[in-house]
Structure formats: structure tokens, C-alpha cells
N, C-alpha and C positions, 0 to 999 in steps of 0.2 A: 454429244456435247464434248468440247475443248475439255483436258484439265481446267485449262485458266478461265473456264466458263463457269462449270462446275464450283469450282471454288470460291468465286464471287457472287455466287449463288446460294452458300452454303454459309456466307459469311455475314457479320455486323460491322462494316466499317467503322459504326461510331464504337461501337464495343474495342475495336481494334485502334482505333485515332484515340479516343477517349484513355487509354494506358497512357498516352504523351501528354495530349492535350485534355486541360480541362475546358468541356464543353457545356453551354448552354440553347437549351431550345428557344428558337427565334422564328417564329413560323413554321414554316415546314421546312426549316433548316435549322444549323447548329454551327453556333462561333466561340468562335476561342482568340487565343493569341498565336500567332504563327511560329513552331517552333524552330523557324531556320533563319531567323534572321531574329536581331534585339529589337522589341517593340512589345510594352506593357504597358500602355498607352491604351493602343485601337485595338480591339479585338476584332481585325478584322480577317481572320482564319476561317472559313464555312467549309460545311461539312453536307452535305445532302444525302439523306439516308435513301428516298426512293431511285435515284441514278445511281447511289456507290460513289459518288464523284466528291474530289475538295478543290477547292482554291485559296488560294489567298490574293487579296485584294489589296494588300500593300506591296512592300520592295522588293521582296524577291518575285510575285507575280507569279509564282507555280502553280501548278493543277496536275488532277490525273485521278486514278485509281487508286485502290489499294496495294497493287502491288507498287507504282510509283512514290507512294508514302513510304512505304517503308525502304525503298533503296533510297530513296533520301536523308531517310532518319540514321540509314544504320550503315549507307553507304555500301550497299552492295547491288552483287550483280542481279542482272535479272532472275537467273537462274538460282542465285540464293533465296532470293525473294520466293520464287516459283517452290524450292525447296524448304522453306521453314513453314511456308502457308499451307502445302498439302500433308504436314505431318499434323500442321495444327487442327485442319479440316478431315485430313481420312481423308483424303483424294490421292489413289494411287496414280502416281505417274507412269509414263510408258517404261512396261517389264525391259530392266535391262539384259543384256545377253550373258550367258555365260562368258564368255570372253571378255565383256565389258566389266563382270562384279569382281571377274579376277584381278582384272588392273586396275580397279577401283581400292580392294581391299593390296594388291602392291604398293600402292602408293601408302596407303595409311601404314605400313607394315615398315616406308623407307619412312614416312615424317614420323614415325616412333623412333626409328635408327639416330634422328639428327636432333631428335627432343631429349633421348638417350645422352647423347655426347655431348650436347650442350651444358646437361646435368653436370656429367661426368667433368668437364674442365671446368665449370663456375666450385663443386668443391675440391678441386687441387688448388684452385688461387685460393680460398680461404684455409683450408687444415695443411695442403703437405709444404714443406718446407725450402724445397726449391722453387718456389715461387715466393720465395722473398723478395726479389729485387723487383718481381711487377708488382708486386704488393704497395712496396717503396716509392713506385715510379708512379701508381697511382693518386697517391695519396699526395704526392709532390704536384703531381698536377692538379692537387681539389679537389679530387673523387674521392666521397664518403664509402666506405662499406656498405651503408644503405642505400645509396647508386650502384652498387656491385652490386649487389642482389636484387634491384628494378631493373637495373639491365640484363641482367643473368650473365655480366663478365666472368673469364674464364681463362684460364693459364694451359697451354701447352707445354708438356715436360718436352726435354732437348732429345729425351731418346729418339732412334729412326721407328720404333716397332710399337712403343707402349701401349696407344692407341689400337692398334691394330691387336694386341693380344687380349686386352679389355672387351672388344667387339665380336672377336671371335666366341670367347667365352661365356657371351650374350644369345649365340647362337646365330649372329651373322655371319655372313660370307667373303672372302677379299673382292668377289666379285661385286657384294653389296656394297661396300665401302667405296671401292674404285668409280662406282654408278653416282655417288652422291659425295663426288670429290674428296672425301677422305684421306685416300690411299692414292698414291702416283704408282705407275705402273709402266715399266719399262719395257724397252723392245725383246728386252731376256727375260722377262716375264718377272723381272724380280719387281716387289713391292716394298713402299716405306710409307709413312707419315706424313702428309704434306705438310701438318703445322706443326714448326719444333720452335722451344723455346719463346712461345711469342702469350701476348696479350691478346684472348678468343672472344670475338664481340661476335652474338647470335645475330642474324640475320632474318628477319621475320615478316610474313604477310600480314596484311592490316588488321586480319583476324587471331595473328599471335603463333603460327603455325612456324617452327623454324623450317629456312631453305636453304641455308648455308651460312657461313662465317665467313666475318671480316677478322684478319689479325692482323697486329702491331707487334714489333720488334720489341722487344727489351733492352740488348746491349744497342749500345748508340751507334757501333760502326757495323754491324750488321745491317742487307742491302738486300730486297728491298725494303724500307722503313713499312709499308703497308702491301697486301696481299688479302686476297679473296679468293673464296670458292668458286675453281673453272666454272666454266658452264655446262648446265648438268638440265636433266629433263623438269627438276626441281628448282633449280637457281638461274635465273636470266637476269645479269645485271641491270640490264636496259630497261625492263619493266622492275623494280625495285626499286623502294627510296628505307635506305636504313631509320630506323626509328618513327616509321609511319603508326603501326600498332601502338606505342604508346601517343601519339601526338593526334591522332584523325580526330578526336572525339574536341579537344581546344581548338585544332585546325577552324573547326565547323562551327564553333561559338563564337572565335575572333574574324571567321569569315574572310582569314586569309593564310597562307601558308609563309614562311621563312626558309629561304634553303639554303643551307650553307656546304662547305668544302667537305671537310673532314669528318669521324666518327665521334671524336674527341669534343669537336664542338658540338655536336648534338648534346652528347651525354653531361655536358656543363651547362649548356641551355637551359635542359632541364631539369636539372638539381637547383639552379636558380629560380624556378619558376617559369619561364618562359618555353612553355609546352608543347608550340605550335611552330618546333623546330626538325627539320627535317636535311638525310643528307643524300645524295647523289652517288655517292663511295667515290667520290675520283672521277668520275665519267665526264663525258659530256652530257648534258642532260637531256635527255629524248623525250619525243611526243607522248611515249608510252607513260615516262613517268609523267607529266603535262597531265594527262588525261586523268590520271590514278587521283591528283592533288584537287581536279576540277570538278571530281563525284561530293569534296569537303568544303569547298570554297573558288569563289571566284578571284581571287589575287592571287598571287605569289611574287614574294621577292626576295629577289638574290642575293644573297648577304657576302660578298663575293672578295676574297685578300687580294691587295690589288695586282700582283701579280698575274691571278688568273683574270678578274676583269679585262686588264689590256688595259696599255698605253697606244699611242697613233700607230705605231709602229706596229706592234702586235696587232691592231682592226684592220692595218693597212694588207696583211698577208694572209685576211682570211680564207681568201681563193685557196692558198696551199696549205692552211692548216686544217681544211675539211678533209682533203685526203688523205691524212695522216690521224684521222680520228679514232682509229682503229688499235693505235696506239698506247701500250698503259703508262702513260702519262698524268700531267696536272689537267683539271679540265679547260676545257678551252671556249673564253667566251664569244658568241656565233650573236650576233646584234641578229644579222638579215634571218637566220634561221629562227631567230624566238621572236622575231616579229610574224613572220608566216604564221611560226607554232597559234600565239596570243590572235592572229585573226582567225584562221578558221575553229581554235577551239573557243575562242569567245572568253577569252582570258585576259583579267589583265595583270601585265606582268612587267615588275618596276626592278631596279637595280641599284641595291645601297652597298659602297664599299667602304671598309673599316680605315679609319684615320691613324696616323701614323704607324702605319707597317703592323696592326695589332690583328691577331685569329680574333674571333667572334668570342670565343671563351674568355680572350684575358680583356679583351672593353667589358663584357658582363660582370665578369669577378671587380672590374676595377669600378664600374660608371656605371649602372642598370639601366639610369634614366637616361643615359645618353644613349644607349644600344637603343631602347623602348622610341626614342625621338629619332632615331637614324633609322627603325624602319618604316613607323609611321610617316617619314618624310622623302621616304624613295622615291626618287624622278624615274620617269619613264624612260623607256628603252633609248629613244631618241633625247630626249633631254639629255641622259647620262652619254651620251655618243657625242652627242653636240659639245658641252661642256669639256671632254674629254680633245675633240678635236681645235678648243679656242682656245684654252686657258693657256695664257702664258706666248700666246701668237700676238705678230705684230697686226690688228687687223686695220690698221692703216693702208697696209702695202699691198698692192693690187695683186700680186703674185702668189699671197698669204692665201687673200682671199680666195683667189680662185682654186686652188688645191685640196681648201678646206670645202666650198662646194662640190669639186670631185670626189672628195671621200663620202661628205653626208648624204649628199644627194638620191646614190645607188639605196643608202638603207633608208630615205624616208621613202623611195617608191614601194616599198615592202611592207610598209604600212598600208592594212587591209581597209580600210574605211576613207574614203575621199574624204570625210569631213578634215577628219584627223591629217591625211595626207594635205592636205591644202593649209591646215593652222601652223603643221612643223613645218610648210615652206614659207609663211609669214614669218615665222619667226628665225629660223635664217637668216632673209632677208633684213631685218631689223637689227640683230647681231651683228652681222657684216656690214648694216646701213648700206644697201645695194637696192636698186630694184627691182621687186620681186620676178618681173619676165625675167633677167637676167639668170636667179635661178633655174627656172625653167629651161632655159635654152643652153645652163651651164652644162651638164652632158646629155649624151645619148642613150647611157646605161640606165641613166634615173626616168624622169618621167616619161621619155623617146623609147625605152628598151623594151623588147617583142616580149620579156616577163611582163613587163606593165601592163601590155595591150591587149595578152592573154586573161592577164587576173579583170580586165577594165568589161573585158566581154563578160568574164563569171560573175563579176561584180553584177552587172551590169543585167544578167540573165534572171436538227433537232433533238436535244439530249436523248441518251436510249430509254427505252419504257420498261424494258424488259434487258436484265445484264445478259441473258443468255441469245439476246438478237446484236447482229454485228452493227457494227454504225456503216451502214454502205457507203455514206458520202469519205468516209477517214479512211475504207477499205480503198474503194476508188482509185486514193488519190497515192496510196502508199503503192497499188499495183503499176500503175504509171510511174511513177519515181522509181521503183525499181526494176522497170521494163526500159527506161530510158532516164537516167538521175537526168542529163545535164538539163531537163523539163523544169527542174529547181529552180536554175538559175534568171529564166524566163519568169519563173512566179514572182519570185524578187522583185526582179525589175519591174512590174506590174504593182504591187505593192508600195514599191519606194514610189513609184512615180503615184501613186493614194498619199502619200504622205504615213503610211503606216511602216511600220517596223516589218523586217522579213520572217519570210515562214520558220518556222521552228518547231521544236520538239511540245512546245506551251497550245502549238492549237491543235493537240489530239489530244481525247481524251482516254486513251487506250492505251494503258505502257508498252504495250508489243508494238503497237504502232510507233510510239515516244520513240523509242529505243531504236526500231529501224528505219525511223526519221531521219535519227542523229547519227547513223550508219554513214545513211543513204547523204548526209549534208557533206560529211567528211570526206566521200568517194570524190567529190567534186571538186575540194579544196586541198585536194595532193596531185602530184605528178608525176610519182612514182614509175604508178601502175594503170591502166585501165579502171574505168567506174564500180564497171560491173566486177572484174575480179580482186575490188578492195573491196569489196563487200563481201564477196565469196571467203575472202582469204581474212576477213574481220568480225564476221559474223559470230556473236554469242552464241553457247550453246543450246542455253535453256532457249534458241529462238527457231533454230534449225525446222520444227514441225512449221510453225505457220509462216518462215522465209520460202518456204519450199513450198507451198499451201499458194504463198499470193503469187510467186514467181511463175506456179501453173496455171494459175488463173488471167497473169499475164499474157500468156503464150497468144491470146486472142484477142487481145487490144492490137493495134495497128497505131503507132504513133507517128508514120513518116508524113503522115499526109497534115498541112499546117492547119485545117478546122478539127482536128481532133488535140492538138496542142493547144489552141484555144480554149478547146473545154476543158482541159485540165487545168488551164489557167483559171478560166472563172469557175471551174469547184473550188478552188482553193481560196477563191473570195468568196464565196457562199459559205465556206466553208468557218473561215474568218467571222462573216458578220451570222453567223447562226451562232456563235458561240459569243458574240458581241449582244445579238438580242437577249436567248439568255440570262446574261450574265445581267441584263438590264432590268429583267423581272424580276431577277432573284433581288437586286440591290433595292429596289422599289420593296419588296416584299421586306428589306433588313432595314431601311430605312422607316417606313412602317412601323414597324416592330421597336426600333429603336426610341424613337418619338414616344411609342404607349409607356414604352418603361421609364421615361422622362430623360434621358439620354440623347439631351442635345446638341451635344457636341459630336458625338458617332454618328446620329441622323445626319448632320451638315457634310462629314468626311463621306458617306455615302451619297448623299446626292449631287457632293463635287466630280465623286467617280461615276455618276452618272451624265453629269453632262459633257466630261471625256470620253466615255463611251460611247454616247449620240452622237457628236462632232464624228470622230474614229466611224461610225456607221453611216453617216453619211457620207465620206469621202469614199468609202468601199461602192455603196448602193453607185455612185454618180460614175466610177471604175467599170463595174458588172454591166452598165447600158453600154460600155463601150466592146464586150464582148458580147456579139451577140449568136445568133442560133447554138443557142445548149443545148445538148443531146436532156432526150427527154428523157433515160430509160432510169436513169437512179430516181425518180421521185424523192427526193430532200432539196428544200428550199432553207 
């Protein structure tokens, strides 16, 4: 038996939901209120104790496991999951190797080194006396002392050495130092200080762990104004967002993220209250961080000085400011690049920029309600590009127009969803007052371009009885997806043309499978790299035994021949309306239930969602005759 078999074996779900949620018994199920979205209303949160399985039945519509509840809840990775469960159950994991517990315990031995140092400059800015002037300069900007100790700010002395003789004395090494950006280290092997004289803001993982420092300048003509920790085995700018640790937990209640420029703004965000502030350091903002924000919330918006947003000019050169991203510079806003991002990670992602020339810090300090109104009213990617590209154009002039459909046109083909693609070229058209063909046939880049026709193709393309028996039909269908992902994109299209929504990570009910569902969805929607080797090269740790498990088991499926892609397409609708029926007993069964205890307003929300569910199973059933001879050998109907 699996670890992750074992330990859903050994487990009480409700015992373990029930810490979160308050549940009550309703049959042979248990509901609550759904703790991931606002709703005290409908408890329509279920829990089934003989499957191990939840759902929710309202807005956010998730489901899974135990281990899927909890990286929900707590926002981690599989592998954390995998790891808090088997200390709570005594389920040993696979012995690690002596080579592995060694770089295991190195690592705890460097994030001692940088929880050390972080200590060590948060009290030089409070007792020693050369850290007057950040002291000064803090406090001129807003920052309480008791934001200096939330954040754990921290003063660098001017010396080249001081650091380094404080860490040695600790019993590290310049070689430890130099490892975890500390110490620079010259071609003559001499060493100093990297941060002198400056303002030390920790850098931290969501779970509080430091991996490096941001610092800020003190004197005003000292250059660069801001600087961070190289990149080190600990510090990767690119997966970071400063101030995520303290903001994930408000991230996840307000169900959307804020990200602005600077560090400064973070840290007055949230001394104001506005908690669900996060910052990029400078960057440009990458998928990695995308992804980090989308485990807390499905929004995010840009809270962007308009500088870095762009004016025409600046969107007009974004062809050469991507190859220049490398650059440590201001970030630079990419319209076509967060629209991809926002499609395939399922994101939506809006753009509010500050009025009259103000950082995020000084509209909060001055307006709350106006900052609070400028994000809840962030236009979308395209909206904020459109706007940007009319205002203040003559759109009378034919010449106007047409330029301005050359600009827009390229970023609405970048929107991932035809619905969406087709509403921002109506609206276009109605701005410019043109006819919408005209659009259309305004360039080649936009809806004519071979990116278009490439993504238009991808577009385009019985509960268990027992936890420790696999669900063959979810095994199946994860071994084919990842013996051939681009099988995905064929399911899709099979489903849209049902009227149903595409496959996703919601119709397993397996978090190993969840997880290298939404692997295997992402391999499809980059183009980097190859499918199979974004997988290889993105694969979770805690996933490595059963990736390797199904990809063996792959080895003997045969996917070239098109009746065997067929039946992967109708498991995937069998697979659908099994979880459709289901879901239809159990609501019958809460509906039920809900009626005995006089609760007739939850009975009526439940048999609404029942006859959404019957519709949705019949457009499946009437899809499945149209694939027909299914290999018989999985028995799951």
C-alpha cells in the first residue's frame, strides 16, 4: 500500500475538516459552510465520511480529498500536505538517503544562517546608533516601530566586514555566507559585505522561512536606490513575492490578491490594514509568481505607478522591451504576456493605476476609500489597454483609427477564451464606431496570426468503496494524458461542443491525480518547451513515486491509432457524468435531509442544483452515443 493510501486509511476526514469546519450530520453525509469562499448563508460544504471525499456545492465548486483540503486551506504544496499527514498518522515515508538527510539538514543549517542575520540587523535599526538616519527616514515615510518589528526591518552598518565578523563568530563560514548572498567574493578571493549602509527588509517564503533580503538606500544620492539578494540556491527572485507570508491568509478571505511595485508599498498597505498586499521586488512578474498567488485566490490586480503600466508608446515597444527583461530595472508592463499567463492559469487578472502621479502608499495614507474603490474597480487587461490606447485620440479620423486597431487587435487575439475574444472585438468596434468585420480583417497579427491558429487548435482540442482501491477510470485517464497531454485538448473540444465546461483538476477526485492534471493542463498551454519535458522539468516532489508509477504503466497504452483517442475521450465523459450522477444522489439525499429538519430554503437551493446537474448529464449522455465502441477493459460506467 501507497503512503497516501495508507494514510487515508488511517485517517477521519471529518475529524480532520471538522478542526475548520463546523459540521453537521445530514444523512450519510456532513455539511457545513465552505471555508473558501464567503457564504453563511447555504451550508452547502459536504463531507462524506465513507468515500474520504468533500465538495462544495456552491461558488467555488471544489472537491477532493484530504489531502486537497488541506492544500487548500493552508495553501501548500502536495508534498507539505503529504508531510504534515504522515507525522500526524505515523505513516513513514520513503527512507531518505544519507546524502539526501545531509542536504536536508544543510539547508536548515543555511535558513538558520539567514533567520540569524535577519535578527541580527532588525536590532541594529532599533538600539545601535548609526542607524539613526533609517530610523528617521522610516518614520518620515509612516512606518511605526511596530511595523519594524512585523516586518522584522533591519539596518546594515556602512562597514565592508561587520557582518561577516558577527557570522564567523557564530561559527559560519565565508564560504557559507558567500552561498546565501551575504558576502561578495572577488576574482582575488577577497570578501566584503554586500549590504552597507542601507534599510534590510527580510525576504520570506509563505511559510515565514527567510531566503534573502531586499535593501534600501539611506543617503539619497547613493545608487542603486534598491538592491536584493543574488540568486542563490535559497533565493530565486522570479518565484518570490515579498510580503506573501504575512498577506496569504487575507489574500484567501478577500479572494483576491493586490500587487504593487515596491517594498515600501507593501509595508504601508499593511500598517493600514489592507493585508492582501503583495510585491514583485522590481521584476517583471512571472508565471511562477502567477501560480504562488492562484494556490490563495483567483484575482489579482496590479496596482501599477503609471510609469511602469505604459503609456502607447511604451505598449507599442513591447516586442523589444521582452528582450531586455533580464534587466534590473523598473518592471515592465507585458499586456500579451499576462493575458496568456491569466488564460492558461485560470486567472483573472485586472489593472488599476494610481491617479495623479501617487505610489500606493501615499493614496492610502491620504484616501483608503479611494485606494479600496480603485481596486475593487479594476478593468481588465484589455479594457485598461483599450482605454490607454483612446483616450485623448481623435477617433473621428480614419488614420486614428486604424493604428489604434493595429495596436489592440495583436493583444485581444491573446485572450484565451473566444467568448471573451469576440466581446473585446465588439467593443472595439463600438468605440471606434466601425464595423466590427473591419476589425477582423484590421491585421494579420491579431486574429489572422499562426499564434492565433495554433492556440484556436489547443482551444479547440463510481465513487471508491474502499480508499485503498485506485479509481481506475481517473487512473486511466491521467496515464493517457500523460503518455500524450495534447489528448487534453481533444477532450475540451468534446465537452464545449456538450455545452459543458472543460476538463479540470475538479473532476478527479484524487489529489495526486488533481495535481498532475493541472501539471499535465499547463504542459499544453506554454511553448517553451515540449509537453512531456514541462512535466518532467515541473513535476512536484512529493509526486515523483506515482508520476513515475503511471508513466510505467503508460509505456503499454498505444495512443497513435484514432479509436484509442476516442476512448479516452469518452472516459473522460463517463468520467464527468459518473461524478455528475453522484453528486445527484447525494443532493437528493441533502435535499431530503434538509426538508426533515424544516429547512426550506436549502432544500429548494439543492434541488435547483439538481436540476443543473440533470440538464449538464444529459448533454454528456447524448455526447457518449456519439463515441462509440469503448474498450471494455476498465469496467467503470
Amino acid at each position: 500500500m501507497k503512503a497516501t493510501e495508507e494514510i487515508k486509511s488511517r485517517l477521519d476526514i471529518i475529524e480532520i475538516i471538522g478542526e475548520t469546519v463546523k459540521l453537521r450530520r445530514t444523512g450519510n453525509a456532513y455539511t457545513g459552510f465552505c471555508p473558501f469562499h464567503d457564504n453563511k448563508n447555504t451550508p452547502a460544504f459536504v463531507v462524506w465520511p465513507d468515500t474520504g471525499s468533500w465538495k462544495c456545492f456552491g461558488a467555488c465548486n471544489e472537491g477532493g480529498d484530504v489531502f486537497s483540503f488541506l492544500m487548500k486551506k493552508e495553501g501548500w504544496e502536495f508534498l507539505e500536505a503529504l508531510q504534515y499527514l504522515s507525522h500526524r498518522t505515523g505513516v513513514e515515508l520513503e527512507h531518505q538517503s544519507p546524502q539526501q538527510e545531509n542536504e536536508r539538514q544543510e539547508r536548515r543549517r543555511m535558513h538558520h544562517l539567514l533567520t540569524m542575520v535577519s535578527e541580527y540587523y532588525h536590532k541594529l535599526l532599533i538600539d545601535n546608533e548609526a542607524a539613526d538616519r533609517a530610523r528617521k527616514l522610516l518614520l518620515q515615510r509612516g512606518l511605526s516601530e511596530e511595523t519594524w518589528g512585523i516586518f522584522r526591518l533591519g539596518y546594515a552598518l556602512s562597514s565592508w566586514d561587520e557582518l561577516r565578523k558577527f557570522c564567523l563568530g557564530q561559527g559560519y563560514s565565508d564560504d557559507d555566507l558567500v552561498s546565501v548572498g551575504l558576502l561578495v567574493k572577488k576574482d582575488n578571493g577577497r570578501v566584503y559585505d554586500r549590504f552597507r549602509d542601507r534599510i534590510m527588509m527580510p525576504i520570506c517564503l509563505q511559510q515565514g522561512q527567510v531566503v534573502g533580503f531586499g535593501a534600501r538606500v539611506v543617503g539619497s544620492d547613493d545608487q542603486p536606490k534598491f538592491i536584493n539578494s543574488p540568486q542563490t540556491t535559497f533565493f530565486d527572485k522570479g518565484s518570490l513575492l515579498y510580503g506573501i507570508d504575512k498577506a496569504y491568509m487575507r489574500i484567501r478571505e478577500e479572494r483576491a490578491a493586490v500587487l504593487v511595485e515596491g517594498y515600501m508599498d507593501v509595508i504601508a498597505a499593511h500598517q493600514d490594514g489592507f493585508t492582501n498586499v503583495v510585491s514583485a521586488m522590481g521584476t517583471a512578474l512571472t508565471e511562477k509568481q502567477l501560480r504562488l498567488l492562484k494556490r490563495y485566490a483567483p484575482r489579482v490586480v496590479l496596482a501599477l505607478d503609471p510609469d511602469v503600466a505604459g503609456d502607447r508608446a511604451t505598449l507599442r515597444s513591447l516586442s523589444v522591451a521582452r528582450q531586455n527583461l533580464e534587466r534590473e530595472s523598473a518592471p515592465i508592463f507585458d499586456p500579451r504576456g499576462l493575458l496568456r499567463d491569466e488564460g492558461h492559469l485560470e486567472l483573472d487578472i485586472r489593472v488599476a493605476t494610481m491617479p495623479n502621479e501617487m505610489d500606493p502608499d501615499e493614496l492610502i495614507a491620504s484616501d483608503p476609500e479611494s485606494w479600496r474603490s480603485l481596486i475593487s474597480k479594476a478593468p481588465s487587461i484589455v479594457d485598461y489597454v483599450m482605454n490607454v490606447f483612446t483616450t485623448g485620440r481623435d477617433l473621428q479620423d480614419s488614420k486614428v483609427k486604424a493604428e489604434i486597431i493595429d495596436d489592440i487587435v495583436p493583444i485581444i487575439s491573446d485572450v484565451s477564451h473566444p467568448a471573451e475574444r469576440a466581446d473585446y472585438m465588439q467593443k472595439l468596434a463600438r468605440v471606434l464606431r466601425v464595423d466590427e468585420r473591419m476589425i477582423h480583417m484590421g491585421k494579420k497579427t491579431g486574429f489572422g496570426s499562426r499564434d492565433n491558429y495554433n492556440r484556436a487548435i489547443s482551444d479547440s482540442n463510481e465513487p471508491q468503496k474502499h480508499l485503498e482501491v485506485i479509481d481506475e477510470l481517473e487512473n486511466y485517464l491521467v496515464v493517457a494524458f500523460l503518455r500524450k497531454p495534447e489528448v487534453v485538448a481533444r477532450v475540451d473540444r468534446a465537452l464545449r461542443e456538450a455545452g459543458s465546461e472543460v476538463l479540470s483538476s475538479r473532476d478527479f477526485g484524487i489529489t495526486e491525480y488533481q495535481r498532475l492534471f493541472e501539471i499535465i493542463k499547463a504542459s499544453i498551454n506554454q511553448a517553451v518547451t515540449t509537453p512531456k519535458e514541462y512535466i518532467e522539468n515541473n513535476m512536484d516532489v512529493g509526486l515523483h513515486e506515482s508520476w513515475q508509477e503511471l508513466c510505467y504503466a503508460g509505456n503499454e497504452l498505444v495512443l497513435e491509432d484514432e479509436r484509442r483517442i476516442q476512448d479516452v475521450i469518452s472516459s473522460a465523459i463517463r468520467l464527468r457524468s459518473r461524478n455528475l450522477r453522484h453528486w445527484l444522489i447525494e443532493l437528493q439525499h441533502l435535499e431530503t435531509g434538509m426538508r426533515g429538519q424544516g429547512d426550506l430554503e436549502q432544500a429548494q437551493n439543492y434541488q435547483d442544483l439538481t436540476l443543473e446537474y440533470t440538464r449538464a448529464l444529459r448533454g454528456l449522455q447524448s455526447l457518449l452515443r456519439d463515441y462509440s465502441n469503448p474498450l471494455s477493459a476498465l469496467g467503470t460506467n
